[in-house]
N, C-alpha and C positions, 0 to 999 in steps of 0.2 A: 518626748525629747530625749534623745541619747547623749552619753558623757562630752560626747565630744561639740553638741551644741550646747551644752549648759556651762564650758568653760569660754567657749566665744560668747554667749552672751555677760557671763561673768568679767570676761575680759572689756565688751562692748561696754559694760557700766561704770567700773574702775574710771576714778578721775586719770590716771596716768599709772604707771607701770609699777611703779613703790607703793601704790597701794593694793596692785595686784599681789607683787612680791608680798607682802605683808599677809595678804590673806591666805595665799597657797600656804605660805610658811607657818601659820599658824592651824590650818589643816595636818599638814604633816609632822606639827608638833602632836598633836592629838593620836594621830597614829602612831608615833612614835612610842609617846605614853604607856597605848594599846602594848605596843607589842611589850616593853619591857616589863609592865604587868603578867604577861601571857610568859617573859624570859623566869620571871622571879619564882611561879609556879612550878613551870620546869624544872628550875633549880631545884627548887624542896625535893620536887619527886626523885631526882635524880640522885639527890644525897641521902636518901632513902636506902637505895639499892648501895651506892659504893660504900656505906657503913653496911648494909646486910652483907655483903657478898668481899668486903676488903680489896677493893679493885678501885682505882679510877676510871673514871669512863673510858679512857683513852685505850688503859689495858682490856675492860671487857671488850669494845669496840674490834678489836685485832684479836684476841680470842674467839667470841662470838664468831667473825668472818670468816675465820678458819675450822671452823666445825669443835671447840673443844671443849666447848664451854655444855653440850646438850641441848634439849629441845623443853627446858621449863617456860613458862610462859611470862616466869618475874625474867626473865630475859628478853620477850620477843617485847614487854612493853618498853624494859630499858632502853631497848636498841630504838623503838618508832621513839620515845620519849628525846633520845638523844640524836637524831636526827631531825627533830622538830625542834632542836635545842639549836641544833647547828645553823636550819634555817631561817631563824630568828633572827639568829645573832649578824648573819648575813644583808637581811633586810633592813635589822638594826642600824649596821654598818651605811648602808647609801644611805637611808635617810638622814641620818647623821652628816653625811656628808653632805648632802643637799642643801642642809640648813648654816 
C-alpha cells in the first residue's frame, strides 16, 4: 500500500475531518520535534567553527563563496553543516506554519 492509499484510508476511518485534522497535526508535531532536534545539533557544531575561526556563519558563508577563505576541510563541513542548518530551518518554517 503506497502513501497515498494509506491517507485515504486514514481519512476513510476518521469520524469526520477534526479528527483527521488532529491526527495529521499531531504527526507533523512529531516531525517537527525531529527536525528542531536535528536544528539544536547543528547549532553546536556550528558554534564550534565561528568561535575556532572568529566569523559568523553569515561572513564565512560570503568568504567561502568567493574563494578566500582556502580549501581546509573544517570549512567544507562548515559550509554542508550550514547549509543543512539553512534547510532545516526552512522546513521548520512551513511546518510551523501548517500547524
Amino acid at each position: 500500500m503506497n502513501t497515498l492509499e494509506k491517507l485515504e484510508l486514514l481519512s476513510e476511518n476518521c469520524r469526520d475531518n477534526i479528527e483527521l485534522e488532529r491526527i495529521i497535526g499531531q504527526l507533523l508535531n512529531v516531525i517537527l520535534t525531529r527536525h528542531h532536534q536535528k536544528l539544536a545539533i547543528y547549532n553546536l557544531d556550528i558554534n564550534k567553527f565561528e568561535k575556532k575561526y572568529q566569523l559568523t556563519s553569515e561572513q564565512f558563508e560570503e568568504q567561502f563563496n568567493s574563494g578566500t577563505l582556502g580549501d581546509e576541510m573544517d570549512f567544507f563541513e562548515w559550509f554542508g553543516l550550514y547549509e543543512l542548518r539553512k534547510d532545516i530551518l526552512k522546513k521548520i518554517n512551513k511546518l510551523e506554519q501548517a500547524l
